[in-house]
C-alpha positions in Angstrom: 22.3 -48.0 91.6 22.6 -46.8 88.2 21.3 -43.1 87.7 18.1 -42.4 85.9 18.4 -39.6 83.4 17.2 -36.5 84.3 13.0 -35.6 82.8 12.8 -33.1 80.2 12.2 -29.3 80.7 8.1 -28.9 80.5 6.9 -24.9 79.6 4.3 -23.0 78.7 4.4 -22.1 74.7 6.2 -18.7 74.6 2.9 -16.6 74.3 0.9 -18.2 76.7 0.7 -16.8 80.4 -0.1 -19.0 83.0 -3.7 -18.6 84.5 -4.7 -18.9 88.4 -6.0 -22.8 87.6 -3.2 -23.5 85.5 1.1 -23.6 86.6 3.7 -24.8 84.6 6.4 -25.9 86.1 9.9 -26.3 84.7 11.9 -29.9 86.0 15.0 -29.1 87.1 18.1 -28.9 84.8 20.0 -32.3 84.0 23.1 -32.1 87.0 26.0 -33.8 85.8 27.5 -35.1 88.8 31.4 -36.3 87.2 34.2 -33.7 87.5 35.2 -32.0 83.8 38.7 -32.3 82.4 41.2 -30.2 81.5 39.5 -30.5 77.8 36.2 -29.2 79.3 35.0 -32.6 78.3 33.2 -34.6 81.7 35.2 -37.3 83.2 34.2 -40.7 81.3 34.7 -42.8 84.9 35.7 -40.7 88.3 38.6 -42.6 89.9 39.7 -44.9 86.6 44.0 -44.9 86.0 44.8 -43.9 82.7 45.8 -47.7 81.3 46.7 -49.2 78.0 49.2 -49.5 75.7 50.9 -47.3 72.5 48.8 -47.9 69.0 46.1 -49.3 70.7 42.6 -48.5 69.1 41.5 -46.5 72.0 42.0 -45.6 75.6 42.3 -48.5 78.4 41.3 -46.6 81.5 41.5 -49.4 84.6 38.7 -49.8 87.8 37.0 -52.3 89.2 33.0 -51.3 88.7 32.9 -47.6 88.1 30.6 -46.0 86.9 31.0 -44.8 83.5 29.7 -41.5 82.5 29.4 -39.7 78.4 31.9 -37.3 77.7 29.8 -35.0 75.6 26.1 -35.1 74.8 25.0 -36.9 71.9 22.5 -39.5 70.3 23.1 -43.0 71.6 23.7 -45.5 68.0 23.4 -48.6 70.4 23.6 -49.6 74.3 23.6 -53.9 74.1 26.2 -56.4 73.7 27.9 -57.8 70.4 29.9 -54.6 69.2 33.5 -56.0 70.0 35.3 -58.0 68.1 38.2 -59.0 70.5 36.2 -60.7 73.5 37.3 -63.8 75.3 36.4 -66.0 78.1 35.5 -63.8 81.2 35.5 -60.9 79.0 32.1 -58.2 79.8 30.5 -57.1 76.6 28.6 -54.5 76.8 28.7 -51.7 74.5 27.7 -48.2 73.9 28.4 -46.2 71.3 27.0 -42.3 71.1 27.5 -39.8 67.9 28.1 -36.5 69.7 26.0 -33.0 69.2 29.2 -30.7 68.7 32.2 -33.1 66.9 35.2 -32.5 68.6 38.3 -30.7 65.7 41.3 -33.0 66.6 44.5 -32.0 63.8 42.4 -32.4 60.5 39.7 -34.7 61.1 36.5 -34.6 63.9 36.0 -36.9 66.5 32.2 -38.0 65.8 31.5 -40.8 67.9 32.5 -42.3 70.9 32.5 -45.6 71.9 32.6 -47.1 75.4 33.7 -50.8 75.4 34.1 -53.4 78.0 30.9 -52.4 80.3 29.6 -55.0 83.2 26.1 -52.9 82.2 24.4 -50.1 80.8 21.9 -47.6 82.8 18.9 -48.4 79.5 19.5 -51.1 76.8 18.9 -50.0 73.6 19.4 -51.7 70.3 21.4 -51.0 67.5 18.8 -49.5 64.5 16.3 -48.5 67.3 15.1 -45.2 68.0 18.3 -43.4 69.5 17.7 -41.6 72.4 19.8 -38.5 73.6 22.4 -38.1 76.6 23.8 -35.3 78.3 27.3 -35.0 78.8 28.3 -36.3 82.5 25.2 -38.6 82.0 26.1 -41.7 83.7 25.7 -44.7 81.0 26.9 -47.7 82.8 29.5 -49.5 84.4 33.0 -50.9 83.6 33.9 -53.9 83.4 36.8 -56.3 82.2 38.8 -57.6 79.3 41.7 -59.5 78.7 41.7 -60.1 83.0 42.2 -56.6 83.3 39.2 -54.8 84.5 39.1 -51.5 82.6 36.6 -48.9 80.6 38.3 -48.8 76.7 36.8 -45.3 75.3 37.3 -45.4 71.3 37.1 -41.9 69.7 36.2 -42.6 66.2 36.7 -40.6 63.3 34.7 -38.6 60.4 31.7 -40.0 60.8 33.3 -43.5 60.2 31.9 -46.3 62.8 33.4 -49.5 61.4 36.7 -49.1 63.1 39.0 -49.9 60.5 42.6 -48.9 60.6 42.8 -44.7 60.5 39.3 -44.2 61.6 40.0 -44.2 65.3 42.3 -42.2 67.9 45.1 -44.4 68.9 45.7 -44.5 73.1 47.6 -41.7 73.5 45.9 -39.4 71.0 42.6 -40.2 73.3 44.8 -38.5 76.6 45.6 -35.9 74.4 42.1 -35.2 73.8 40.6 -35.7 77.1 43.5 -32.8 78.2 46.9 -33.9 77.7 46.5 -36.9 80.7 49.9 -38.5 81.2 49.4 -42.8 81.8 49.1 -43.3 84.9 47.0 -40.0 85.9 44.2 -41.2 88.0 40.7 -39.4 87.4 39.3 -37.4 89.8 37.1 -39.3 92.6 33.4 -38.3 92.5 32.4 -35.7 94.9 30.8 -37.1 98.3 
């Protein structure tokens, strides 16, 4: 089952003290449960082989029905299908596309947004233009799926604030391993923890 993300911290306004009648409770802390990378970023889907090919527009990473998990925290733009243009018979099309908090520096530009491409299904639908709602890195947001006949996760970095992924706006395949901690092709991602 697909996790449910984890309910908001509830306290008492900073001046007030509880009273005998009256206990506020904090919920407990959102626990990531994917292993981090070398990069400090969280795994994007525990047990996936570092896949693809040089120049592509992003990083294949190849597993049958993993779970796929945010690499940062960030705002979600949109969680639905219809946001890839190169999808063919048998092809899964969900989509899920999240502007991070923090923009990671890579040489001169920022990596703004990442997209996740290819999913079989998201954890929460949500609509491109509707109110964006906020994930925590290591939150799980769906699962992988396929393309091509090759079952795989492709995670686009995007560039600068730029989402229409035009040439020079994204991180080509092997700038993505670079990011995620210098991951050779082939490397397989860490299993997740029993």
């Amino acid at each position: 089952p697909l996790l449910a993300r984890a309910p908001a911290e509830v306290a008492a306004p900073p001046d007030a003290a509880p009273s005998e009648e009256q206990h506020v409770e904090a919920a407990p802390a959102f626990e990531p449960v994917t292993p981090r990378l070398p990069s400090g970023l969280f795994s994007p889907m525990p047990g996936g082989v570092m896949a693809g090919y040089r120049a592509d527009t992003g990083l294949d990473i190849a597993g049958v029905n993993l779970p796929v998990y945010a690499i940062a925290s960030g705002w979600i733009d949109y969680a639905e299908q219809g946001h890839s243009r190169w999808t063919g018979p048998g092809d899964t099309d969900w989509a899920v596309r999240i502007q991070l908090d923090e923009p990671i520096v890579f040489k001169e530009a920022l990596v703004t947004h990442v997209w996740y491409a290819h999913l079989a299904e998201v954890v929460e639908e949500q609509a491109e233009g509707a109110e964006r709602r906020h994930v925590e890195g290591g939150e799980q947001l769906g699962i992988s799926g396929r393309a091509n006949g090759s079952p795989h996760l492709h995670l686009g970095l995007l560039l600068d604030g730029e989402v229409e992924q035009y040439w020079g706006t994204y991180l080509l395949e092997d700038d993505v391993r670079r990011v995620l901690g210098d991951l050779a092709h082939g490397h397989r991602l860490a299993e997740l923890p029993d």
